[in-house]
C-alpha positions, -999 to +999 in steps of 0.1 A: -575-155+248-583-118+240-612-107+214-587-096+191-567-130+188-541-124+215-534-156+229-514-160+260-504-197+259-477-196+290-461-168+310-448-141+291-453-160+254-480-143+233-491-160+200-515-144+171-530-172+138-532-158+108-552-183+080-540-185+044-554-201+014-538-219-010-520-212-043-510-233-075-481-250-073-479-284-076-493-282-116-469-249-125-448-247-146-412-255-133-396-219-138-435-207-118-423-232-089-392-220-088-405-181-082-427-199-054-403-214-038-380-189-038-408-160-026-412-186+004-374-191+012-375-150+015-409-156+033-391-175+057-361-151+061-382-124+078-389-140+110-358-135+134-348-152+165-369-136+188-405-149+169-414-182+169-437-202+147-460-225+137-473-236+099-507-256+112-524-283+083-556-292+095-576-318+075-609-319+098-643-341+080-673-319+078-707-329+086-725-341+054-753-311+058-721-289+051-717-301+012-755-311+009-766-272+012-738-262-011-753-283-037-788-285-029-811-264-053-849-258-042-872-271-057-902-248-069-933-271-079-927-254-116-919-277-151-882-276-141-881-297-105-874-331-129-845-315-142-838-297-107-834-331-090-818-347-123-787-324-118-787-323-078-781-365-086-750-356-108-734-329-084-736-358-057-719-383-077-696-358-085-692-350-048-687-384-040-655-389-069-631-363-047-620-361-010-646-328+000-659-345+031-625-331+046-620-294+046-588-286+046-575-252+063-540-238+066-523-214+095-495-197+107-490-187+143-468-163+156-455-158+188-431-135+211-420-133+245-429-101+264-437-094+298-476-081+294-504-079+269-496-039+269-459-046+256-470-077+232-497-066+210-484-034+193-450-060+182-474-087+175-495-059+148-462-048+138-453-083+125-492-096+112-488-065+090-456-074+078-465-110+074-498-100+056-478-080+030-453-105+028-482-136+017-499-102-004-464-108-028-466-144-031-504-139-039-521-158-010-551-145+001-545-146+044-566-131+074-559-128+105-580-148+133-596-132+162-598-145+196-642-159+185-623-177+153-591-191+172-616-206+195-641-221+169-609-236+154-597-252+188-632-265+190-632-280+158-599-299+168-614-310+204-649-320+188-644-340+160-665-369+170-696-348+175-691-318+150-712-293+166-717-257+159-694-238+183-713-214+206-700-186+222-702-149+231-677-126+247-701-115+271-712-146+286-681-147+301-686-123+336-719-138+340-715-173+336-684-177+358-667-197+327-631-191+308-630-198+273-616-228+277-646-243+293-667-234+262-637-253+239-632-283+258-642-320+246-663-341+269-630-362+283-594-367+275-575-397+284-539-404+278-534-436+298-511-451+269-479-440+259-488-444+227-522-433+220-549-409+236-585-406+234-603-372+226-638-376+234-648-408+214-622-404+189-590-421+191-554-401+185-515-409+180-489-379+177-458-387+155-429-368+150-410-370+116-374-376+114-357-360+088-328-383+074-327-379+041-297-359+026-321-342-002-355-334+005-387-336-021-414-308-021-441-333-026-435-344+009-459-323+023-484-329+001-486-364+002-493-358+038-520-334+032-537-355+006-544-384+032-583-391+032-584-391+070-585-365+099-551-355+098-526-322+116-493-315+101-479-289+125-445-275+118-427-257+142-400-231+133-373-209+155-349-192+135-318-192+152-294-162+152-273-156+123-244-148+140-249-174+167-254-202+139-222-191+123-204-196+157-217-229+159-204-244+125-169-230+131-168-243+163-184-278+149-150-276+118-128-270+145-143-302+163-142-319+130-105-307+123-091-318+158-109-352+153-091-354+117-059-346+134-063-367+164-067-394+137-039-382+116-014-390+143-027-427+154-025-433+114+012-420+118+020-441+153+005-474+134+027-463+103+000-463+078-012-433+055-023-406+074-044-400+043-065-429+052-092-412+082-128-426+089-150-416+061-178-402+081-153-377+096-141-368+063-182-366+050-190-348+082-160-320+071-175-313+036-209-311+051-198-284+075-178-262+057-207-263+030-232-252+052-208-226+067-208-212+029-245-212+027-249-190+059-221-168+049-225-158+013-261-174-002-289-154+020-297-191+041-304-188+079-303-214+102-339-230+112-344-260+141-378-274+134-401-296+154-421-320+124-452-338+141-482-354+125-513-359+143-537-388+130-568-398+144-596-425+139-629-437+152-613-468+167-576-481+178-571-502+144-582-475+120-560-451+135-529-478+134-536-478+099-536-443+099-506-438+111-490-463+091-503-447+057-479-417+071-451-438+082-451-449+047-452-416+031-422-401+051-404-437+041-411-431+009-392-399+012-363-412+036-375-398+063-386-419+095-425-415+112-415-422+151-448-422+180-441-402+206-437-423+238-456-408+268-457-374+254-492-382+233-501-347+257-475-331+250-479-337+216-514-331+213-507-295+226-477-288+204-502-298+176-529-273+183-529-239+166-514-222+198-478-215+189-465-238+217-442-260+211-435-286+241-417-316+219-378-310+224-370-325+193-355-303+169-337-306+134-314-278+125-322-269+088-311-240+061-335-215+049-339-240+011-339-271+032-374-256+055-388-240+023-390-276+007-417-279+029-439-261+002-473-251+022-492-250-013-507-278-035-536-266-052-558-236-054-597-247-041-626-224-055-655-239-031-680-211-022-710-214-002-732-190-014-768-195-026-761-187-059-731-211-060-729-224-098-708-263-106-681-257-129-663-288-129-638-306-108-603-300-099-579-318-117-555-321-087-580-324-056-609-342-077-631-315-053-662-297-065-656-262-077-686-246-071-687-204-075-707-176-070-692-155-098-714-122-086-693-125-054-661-122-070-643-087-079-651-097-115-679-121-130-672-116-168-657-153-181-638-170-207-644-204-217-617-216-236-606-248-251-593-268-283-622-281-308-642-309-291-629-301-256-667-292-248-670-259-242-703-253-260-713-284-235-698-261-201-716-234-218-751-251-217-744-266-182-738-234-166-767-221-183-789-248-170-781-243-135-788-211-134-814-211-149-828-239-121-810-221-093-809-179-099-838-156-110-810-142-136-824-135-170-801-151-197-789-140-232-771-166-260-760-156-290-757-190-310-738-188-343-739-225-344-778-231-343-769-256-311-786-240-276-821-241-291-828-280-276-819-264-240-838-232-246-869-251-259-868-272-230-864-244-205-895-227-220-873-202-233-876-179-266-853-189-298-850-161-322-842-173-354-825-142-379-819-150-414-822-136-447-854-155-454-866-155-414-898-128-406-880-128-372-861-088-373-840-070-348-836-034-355-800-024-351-807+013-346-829+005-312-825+029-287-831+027-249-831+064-233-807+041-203-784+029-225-754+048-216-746+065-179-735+098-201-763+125-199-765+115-234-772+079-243-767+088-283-723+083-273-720+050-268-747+043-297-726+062-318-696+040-309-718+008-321-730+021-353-693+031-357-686-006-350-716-014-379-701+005-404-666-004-404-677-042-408-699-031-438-674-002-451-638-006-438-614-033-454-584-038-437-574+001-427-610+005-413-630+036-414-611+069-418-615+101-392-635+119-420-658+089-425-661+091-388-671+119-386-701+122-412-714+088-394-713+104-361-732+134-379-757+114-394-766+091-358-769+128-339-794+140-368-810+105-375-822+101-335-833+137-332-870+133-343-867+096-317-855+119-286-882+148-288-904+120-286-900+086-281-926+064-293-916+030-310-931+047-342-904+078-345-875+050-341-854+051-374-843+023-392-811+013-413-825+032-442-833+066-425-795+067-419-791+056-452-810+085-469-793+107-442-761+097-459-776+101-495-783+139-481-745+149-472-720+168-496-695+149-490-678+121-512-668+102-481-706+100-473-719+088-505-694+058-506-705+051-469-743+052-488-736+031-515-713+005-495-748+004-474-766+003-498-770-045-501-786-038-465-809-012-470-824-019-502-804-048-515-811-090-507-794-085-473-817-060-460-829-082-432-814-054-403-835-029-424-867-040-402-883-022-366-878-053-341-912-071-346-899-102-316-910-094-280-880-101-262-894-105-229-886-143-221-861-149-190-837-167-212-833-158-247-814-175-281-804-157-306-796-181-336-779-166-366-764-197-381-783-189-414-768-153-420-746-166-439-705-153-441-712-118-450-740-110-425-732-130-392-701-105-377-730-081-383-755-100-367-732-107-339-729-073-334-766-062-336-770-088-309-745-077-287-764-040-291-796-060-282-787-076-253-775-044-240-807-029-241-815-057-218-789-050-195-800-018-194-838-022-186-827-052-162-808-028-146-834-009-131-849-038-122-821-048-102-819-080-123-787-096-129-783-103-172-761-136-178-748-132-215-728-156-236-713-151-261-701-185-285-676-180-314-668-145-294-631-141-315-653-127-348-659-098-324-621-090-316-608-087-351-619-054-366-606-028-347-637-004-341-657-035-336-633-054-309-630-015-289-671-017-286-669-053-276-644-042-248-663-011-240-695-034-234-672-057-220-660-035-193-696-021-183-710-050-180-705-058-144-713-025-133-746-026-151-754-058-137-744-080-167-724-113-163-709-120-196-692-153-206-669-154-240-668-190-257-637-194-279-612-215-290-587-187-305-573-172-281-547-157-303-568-133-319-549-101-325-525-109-294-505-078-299-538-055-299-541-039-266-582-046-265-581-083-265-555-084-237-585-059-218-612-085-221 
């Protein structure tokens, strides 16, 4: 083994293991699993005779401390540790409904025959890159192993009894006098009986898997890999040479067609009809001269592939079971689960993720009839970082799908579902736990009056806005952050843009020249505010008002008078300095009292609001979690659904984790802004 993941596994055969994750395919849709399984058939048709390779399945348990520090959160001898321990006691019930003490791991080795490392390795990069590129179209995530990894693997395989961390350096090596292989190798292998072996203290049988069936199922697989016991599935492919395959069938017709002659003439000596042949000859021709048309004219190749399934168990009768759980799944299938009789070795090392294959027993299959063998099931979303939120279970697995959304290329979120799926409920879930886990601060906007229960008991701040409410939010706030521009007054403008079209604009929205006097009007209206910016000089609703009053224009004195209910008028509850100190770590905005008129406006103020948050959190290097319930009122004014997206967008580079809550998802679904978010 080289550092780089070079593996010499016999003389002049060099292998490399590249690890892939999984994709969704056993729930698509049928025309999505058809685009899958044709991707992999094409997959399949890159490798030519000269690689050989090996799809590996390994099913290994983990030690319990592996899933308990995923879902452990600290306690912190606050008000909280009650509901801390509380939701630790669900996540382990819920850990206990699926199969994650196995994790389950997929590979593909690779190997060619060359006569030093110096010849193999720049053919073996040559192929990882192509391979790489080729799982990048199918969308599988893959990496490729180095030579630290492939051994940590082989140790997992060799150690299952005692599941210890693996431990090695490549420098140990000179000093210690060792080979890697001493650092890999389990405690004692014994293979006495030709049926069995013992690894260590754990017990093992390699089986090989006869294909029979005349149509093949891609569930097979599956059903393997959803066993709930230490399990390999190692397939081993050579392609064979087009040409050479071609050969063969004609030469197996001609065979065939000298048989069905040979036949034809005893018919004729015995004097019956020389129509009447042995069926399975007759069978045997259709068969051949139909694969002979798949090679020649439908893009198949010709595969031989080595099946063998490797169980193992604590003692001799759990593992008979064992294997007879998979003898009945290939059964079920047609196919036939045979023990290998004194080759358990042999077996054992064709299993491992080496690319060495030392079982001679092959089944000669067409590029559609490998690709049955679907490697993908189910995408798993199990991340094991401290921050690691519960978000349900998969439907498929029944794992834990825990994330750390900060760790993916993009945290905002969408929870969607019909009325009474429980989404306001996922909602209030997430917010607990990260509340009891994170040191995020947390923004809701509640148009339904229903997070203020969780808030209260999280010692958090509800802020109440209504008509008749002393609670007031200032829509014309200004933080001197709030924008990356040089001038933060641009992307203020855009939201009191977004303010007046909801009060102004019917269905055209505002016009360019109404535009323009409001964007007039927000430069002139922050002026005294940026010379010098006390919370005194801030202006209110009615200083743009009277701003408004001030212009020649027509246009402006409509925009004046159309403003004019929430300036002066009975819903002049924005016409207020904010007089709440919004300084709690989680904060509820409840505007289920607005009313119809006022509560897309309030929405919208809030949205400003929690901005300002973001902003200030931002140079506190503190993450803002917002969510946003009802969030399709936002997307369907125009000017107000483009400053939803332009928050949107910023958000994550600001620091801001926003969460939409929705059940119309067909808001507008021909407006280019709603596809954005």
């Amino acid at each position: 083994m080289w550092p780089d993941g070079i593996c010499r596994v016999s003389d002049g055969h060099y292998t490399k293991t590249i690890q892939f994750q999984d994709i969704n395919y056993q729930l698509s849709q049928n025309e999505d699993k058809t685009a899958i399984f044709e991707g992999w058939c094409d997959f399949l048709n890159y490798f030519d005779s000269s690689i050989q390779f090996e799809l590996s399945f390994l099913n290994l348990a983990a030690s319990e401390e592996t899933f308990a520090r995923a879902i452990n959160i600290p306690l912190q001898g606050d008000d909280f540790d009650s509901i801390r321990i509380e939701y630790m006691t669900m996540l382990q019930n819920q850990l206990a409904k699926g199969n994650n003490g196995l994790i389950k791991t997929k590979y593909l080795t690779f190997g060619i025959d060359a006569d030093s490392i110096k010849a193999a390795k720049p053919r073996l990069e040559r192929i990882e890159t192509d391979i790489l590129n080729n799982f990048k179209r199918l969308g599988v995530a893959a990496e490729t192993l180095d030579g630290k990894a492939r051994l940590a693997q082989l140790h997992g395989i060799f150690h299952m009894d005692e599941q210890l961390p693996f431990r090695f350096e490549w420098d140990w090596l000179p000093t210690s006098g060792l080979s890697t292989k001493d650092f890999i190798a389990p405690s004692s292998f014994e293979f006495r009986t030709g049926k069995q072996f013992r690894m260590g203290k754990k017990y093992g049988a390699v089986s090989f898997v006869q294909i029979l069936a005349p149509e093949l199922n891609d569930r097979m697989l599956a059903d393997f890999l959803d066993m709930e016991s230490n399990l390999i599935v190692s397939l081993h492919i050579q392609s064979v040479d087009q040409i050479k395959a071609i050969k063969t069938v004609k030469r197996k017709i001609t065979d065939l067609d000298r048989s069905k002659i040979e036949e034809q003439k005893k018919a004729v000596r015995a004097g019956y009809d020389m129509d009447i042949i042995p069926s399975d000859l007759a069978t045997y021709g259709v068969e051949a001269k139909k694969l002979l048309q798949d090679l020649q004219s439908r893009n198949e190749r010709m595969f031989l592939v080595t099946f063998l399934v490797l169980n193992t168990a604590d003692n001799p009768r759990q593992l008979d079971n064992n294997v007879f759980q998979a003898s009945s799944i290939a059964q079920k299938y047609n196919c036939q689960l045979t023990r290998l009789d004194f080759q358990q070795e042999e077996g054992l090392m064709s299993c491992l993720p080496l690319g060495l294959n030392q079982i001679e027993i092959q089944r000669g299959l067409t590029t559609s009839s490998t690709a049955i063998f679907v490697p993908f099931t189910t995408q798993e979303l199990f991340q094991n970082g401290k921050e690691a939120l519960y978000y349900g279970i998969n439907a498929l697995s029944s794992n834990l799908i825990m994330v750390d959304r900060k760790l993916l290329k993009n945290p905002n979120g969408l929870i969607l579902g019909t009325p009474g799926s429980g989404k306001s409920f996922s909602a209030k879930r997430e917010i607990a736990n990260c509340f009891l886990l994170t040191s995020d601060e947390i923004e809701i906007l509640d148009p339904e009056a229903e997070y203020a229960p969780l808030v209260e008991r999280l010692h958090g701040q509800v802020i109440k806005i209504s008509p008749t409410s002393t609670n007031y939010i200032n829509p014309m706030d200004l933080n001197l952050d709030y924008s990356d521009d040089e001038s933060p007054l641009s992307l203020k403008s855009d939201f009191i843009l977004s303010l007046c079209e909801l009060i102004v604009g019917g269905k055209e929205g505002l016009q360019p020249v109404q535009k323009t006097i409001i964007d007039r009007c927000v430069r002139l209206v922050y002026q005294e505010y940026l010379n010098d910016p006390r919370p005194e000089n801030m202006p209110i609703l009615e200083d743009l008002y009277n701003l408004l009053r001030a212009q020649d224009e027509k246009e402006a004195q409509y925009i004046a008078t159309a403003l004019e209910i929430y300036v002066t008028g009975s819903l002049n509850v924005f016409n207020h300095r904010t007089n709440v100190d919004i300084n709690n770590r989680i904060v509820c905005y409840d505007i289920k009292e607005l009313g119809k008129q006022l509560k897309k406006i309030g929405m919208l103020v809030v949205q400003d609001q929690v901005w300002n948050r973001v902003t200030i959190n931002r140079a506190a290097h503190k993450s803002t979690r917002y969510y946003i319930d009802e969030m399709h009122l936002l997307l369907k004014e125009e000017q107000t659904a483009a400053y939803t997206v332009e928050i949107w967008k910023r958000f994550r580079k600001w620091g801001g984790i926003p969460t939409g809550i929705t059940q119309n998802v067909k808001v507008r679904p021909d407006r280019a802004l709603c596809k954005a978010v």
